[in-house]
N, C-alpha and C positions, 0 to 999 in steps of 0.2 A: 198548204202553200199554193198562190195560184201561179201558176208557169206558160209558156209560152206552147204554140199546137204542137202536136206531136212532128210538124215539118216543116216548123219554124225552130231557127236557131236563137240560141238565150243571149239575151243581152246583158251584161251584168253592171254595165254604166249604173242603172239607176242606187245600186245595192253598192256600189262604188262611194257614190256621190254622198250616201252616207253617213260611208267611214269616214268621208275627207271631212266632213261636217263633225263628226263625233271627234278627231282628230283635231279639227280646230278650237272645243269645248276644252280638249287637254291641254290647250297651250301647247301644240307642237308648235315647233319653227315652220317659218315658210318654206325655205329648202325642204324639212322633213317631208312636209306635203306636195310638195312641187314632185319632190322625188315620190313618191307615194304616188299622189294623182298622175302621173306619166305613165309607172307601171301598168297599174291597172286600165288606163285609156288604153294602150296599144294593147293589152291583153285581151280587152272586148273587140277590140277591131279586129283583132287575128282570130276571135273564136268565130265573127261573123262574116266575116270572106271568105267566101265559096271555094274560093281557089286554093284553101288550105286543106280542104279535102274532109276529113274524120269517115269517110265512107269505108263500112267494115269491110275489108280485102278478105281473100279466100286463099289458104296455102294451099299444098299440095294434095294434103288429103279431103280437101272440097269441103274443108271447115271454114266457118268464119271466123275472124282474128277482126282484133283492133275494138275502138268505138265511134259509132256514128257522132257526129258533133251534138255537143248538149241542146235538149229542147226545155229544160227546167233549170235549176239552179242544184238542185240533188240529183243530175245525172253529170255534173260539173267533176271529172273524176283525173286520177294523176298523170292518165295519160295523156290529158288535153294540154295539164300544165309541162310534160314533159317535151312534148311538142314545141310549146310558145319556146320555152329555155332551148332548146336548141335552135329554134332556129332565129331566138337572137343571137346566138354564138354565131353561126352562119351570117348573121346582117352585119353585127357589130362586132363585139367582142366578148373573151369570156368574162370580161370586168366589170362592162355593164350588164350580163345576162346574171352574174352573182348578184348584182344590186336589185336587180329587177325579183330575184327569187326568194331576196331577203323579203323586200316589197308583198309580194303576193305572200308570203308564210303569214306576214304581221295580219294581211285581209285578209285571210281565211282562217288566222283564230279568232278573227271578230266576229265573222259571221258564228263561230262555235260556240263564243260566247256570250253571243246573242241571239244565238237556239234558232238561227237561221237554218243552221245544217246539225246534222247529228256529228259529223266528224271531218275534222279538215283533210282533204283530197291528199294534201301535202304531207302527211305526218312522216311515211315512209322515205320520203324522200332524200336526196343526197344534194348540198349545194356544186354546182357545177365547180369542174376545175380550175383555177385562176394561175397561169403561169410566173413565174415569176416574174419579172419585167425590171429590167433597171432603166428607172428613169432620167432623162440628161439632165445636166446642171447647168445652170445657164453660166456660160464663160463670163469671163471679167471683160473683154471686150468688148459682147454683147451686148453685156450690160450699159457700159461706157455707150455706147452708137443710140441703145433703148433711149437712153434720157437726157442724150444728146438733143434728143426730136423734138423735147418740149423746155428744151431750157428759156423761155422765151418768158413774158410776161402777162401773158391772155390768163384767162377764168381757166380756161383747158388746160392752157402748159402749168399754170400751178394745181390742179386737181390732179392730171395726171400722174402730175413728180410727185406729189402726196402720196395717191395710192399704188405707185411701182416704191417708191422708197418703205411704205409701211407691208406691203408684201416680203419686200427682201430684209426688212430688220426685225420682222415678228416669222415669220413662216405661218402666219394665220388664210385660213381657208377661202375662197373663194365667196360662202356664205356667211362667213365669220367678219370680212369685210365689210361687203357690200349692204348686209342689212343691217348694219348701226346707225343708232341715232345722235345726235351732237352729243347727250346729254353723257353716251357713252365713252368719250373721249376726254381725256383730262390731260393737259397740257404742261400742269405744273408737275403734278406726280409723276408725266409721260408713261404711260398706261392706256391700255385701250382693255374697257370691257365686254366681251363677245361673249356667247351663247354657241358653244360648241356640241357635239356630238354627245346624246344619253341627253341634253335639254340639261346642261350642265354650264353652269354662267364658272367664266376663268379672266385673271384682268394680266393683259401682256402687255410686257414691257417694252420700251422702244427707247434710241436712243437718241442722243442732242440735236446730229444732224436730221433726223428723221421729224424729229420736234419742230425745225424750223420749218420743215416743208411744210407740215400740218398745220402753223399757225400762219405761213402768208396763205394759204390753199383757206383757213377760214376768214382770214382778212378778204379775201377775193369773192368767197360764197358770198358773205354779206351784202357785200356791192351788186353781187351776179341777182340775185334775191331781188335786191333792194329795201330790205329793212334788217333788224337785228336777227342774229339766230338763237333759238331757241332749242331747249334741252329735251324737246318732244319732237322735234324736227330732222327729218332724214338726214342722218350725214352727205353725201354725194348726192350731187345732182348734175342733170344732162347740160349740155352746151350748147344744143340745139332744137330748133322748136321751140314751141313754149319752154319758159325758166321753171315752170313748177311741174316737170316731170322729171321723180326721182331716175339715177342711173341705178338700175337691177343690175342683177351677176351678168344676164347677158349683153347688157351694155359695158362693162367693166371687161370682159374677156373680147367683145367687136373691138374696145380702144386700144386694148394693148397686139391686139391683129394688126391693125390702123397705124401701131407706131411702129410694129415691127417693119411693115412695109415700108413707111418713110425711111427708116435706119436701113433697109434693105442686107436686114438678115433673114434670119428662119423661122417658122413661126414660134411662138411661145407659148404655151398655154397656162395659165394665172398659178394651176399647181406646181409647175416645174418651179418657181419662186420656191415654196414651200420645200421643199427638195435640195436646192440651193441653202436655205437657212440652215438646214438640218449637216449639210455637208460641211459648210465654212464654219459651224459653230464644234463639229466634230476636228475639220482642220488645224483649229488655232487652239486647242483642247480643254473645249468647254465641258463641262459635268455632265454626264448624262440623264442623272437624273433631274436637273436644273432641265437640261433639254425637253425632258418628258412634261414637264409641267407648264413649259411655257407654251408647247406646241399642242396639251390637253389629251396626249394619247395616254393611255391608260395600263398598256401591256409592255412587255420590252421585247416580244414580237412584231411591234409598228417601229422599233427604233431600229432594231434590227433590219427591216425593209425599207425603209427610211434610210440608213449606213448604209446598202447597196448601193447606192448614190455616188459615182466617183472614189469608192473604196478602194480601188487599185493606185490614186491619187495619194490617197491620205499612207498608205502602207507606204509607196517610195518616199515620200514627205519624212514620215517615219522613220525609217529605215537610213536614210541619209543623218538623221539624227542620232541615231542609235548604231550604229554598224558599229558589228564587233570587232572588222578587221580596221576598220579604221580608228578604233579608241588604242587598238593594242598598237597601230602607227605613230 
């Protein structure tokens, strides 16, 4: 294997660039890779910045400890990666550094078995801790003020109200939105087909009101466009600048920043939708297992985390229903 000098530090970009390639042969999603290639970029940036150190230290007994930063690809060892994971804990969070760890386990048993390396760095390893976190629910008034902002008649105010209304009536993902195609959406059925987590296609349900939003919001692309739409053609598209640049995730999460500011609430972010479905459909006492499959989780450990959502809500809700001193009243 040829590697870099003995006092040059390894660059893994190119052994990166790869996997995202070989990734792309498998038909991953773009999120999959998007999240993948992010990983690994900030992983090589972190191994090749000086200022992260890897210089072996010396305890007390005038030994050396630690590893110098890698000059090859097989001196790439777990405490380099145990490094990077902490100190995304330290940048960001422990939620993104678990993502990121997922990330690098998946590249480095490609390199393994791709006889790149004799054995992935990682094997031993522990995924970092992820706190529990209960996520808010977006209030009802909130909501009200959000779509308030675009009740108007522009290309925007009806794309907008399309994908805040198809967020709050499916609880579908942020990538489970934004990168479908017309041909994915069916109006009559009212069903929207996505490509969820595991590369696992699921078709969600929405409802009447939700339907009309989607069908003026495609009577308006048409016009926005200016010819007919087509079943190979990107669902959402931008409002400004050129008309044929689709709206990516990160443009879908800058609009609803954008509307949050005009209604002058708090910010939102596209998941806490998702969090909301999962709460209101627990509220008014929908199935759970109905739930699991519209929403594509697989465990009833996500549903579980998912009910932490305003659960203290739904228990008084409950409980007002149910109380025992007030039936025997």
């Amino acid at each position: 294997m040829v590697g870099g000098m003995a006092d040059e530090r390894y660059n893994i970009g190119p052994m990166a660039a790869s996997w995202l390639r070989a990734l792309k042969a498998q038909n991953k999603s773009e999120n999959t890779i998007r999240i993948y290639g992010n990983a690994t970029k900030q992983f090589a940036e972190f191994l090749l910045d000086e200022e992260n150190g890897y210089r072996p230290t010396i305890d007390k007994d005038r030994k050396s400890t630690g590893r110098a930063a890698p000059g090859d690809l097989d001196e790439l060892h777990r405490e380099h990666v145990e490094a990077y994971i902490a100190a995304t804990i330290k940048r960001t969070s422990p939620a993104n550094a678990h993502q990121h760890y997922r990330a690098l386990r998946t590249f480095f048993n490609w390199l393994e078995d791709e006889e790149e390396i004799d054995r992935t760095p990682m094997r031993t390893m522990k995924p970092p801790a992820v706190p529990e976190k209960e996520v808010p629910v977006i209030a009802d008034d909130a909501l009200g003020k959000l779509l308030k902002t675009c009740k108007g008649k522009t290309y925007a105010d009806r794309r907008d109200t399309a994908i805040m209304m198809l967020f709050l009536d499916t609880g579908v993902r942020l990538s489970e939105l934004s990168e479908r195609r017309v041909g994915d959406l069916d109006l009559d059925m009212m069903v929207l087909r996505v490509l969820g987590k595991g590369e696992k296609w699921r078709s969600v349900p929405f409802g009447r009101t939700c339907a009309t939003a989607l069908d003026r919001y495609m009577r308006a692309a048409a016009k926005h466009k200016g010819k007919p739409l087509t079943e190979d053609m990107w669902l959402w598209w931008g409002d400004r600048g050129q008309k044929g640049n689709r709206l990516t995730h990160w443009g879908v999460g800058t609009m609803i920043e954008r509307r949050c500011q005009e209604a002058g609430i708090d910010h939102i972010h596209p998941h806490q939708f998702r969090h909301t479905f999962a709460h209101l459909w627990k509220l008014h006492g929908g199935n759970d297992d109905d739930l699991m499959r519209i929403t594509g989780w697989r465990s009833r450990q996500m549903l579980s985390h998912y009910a932490a959502s305003a659960g203290a809500e739904r228990a008084r809700v409950a409980h007002a229903r149910l109380s025992p001193a007030d039936r025997l009243a």
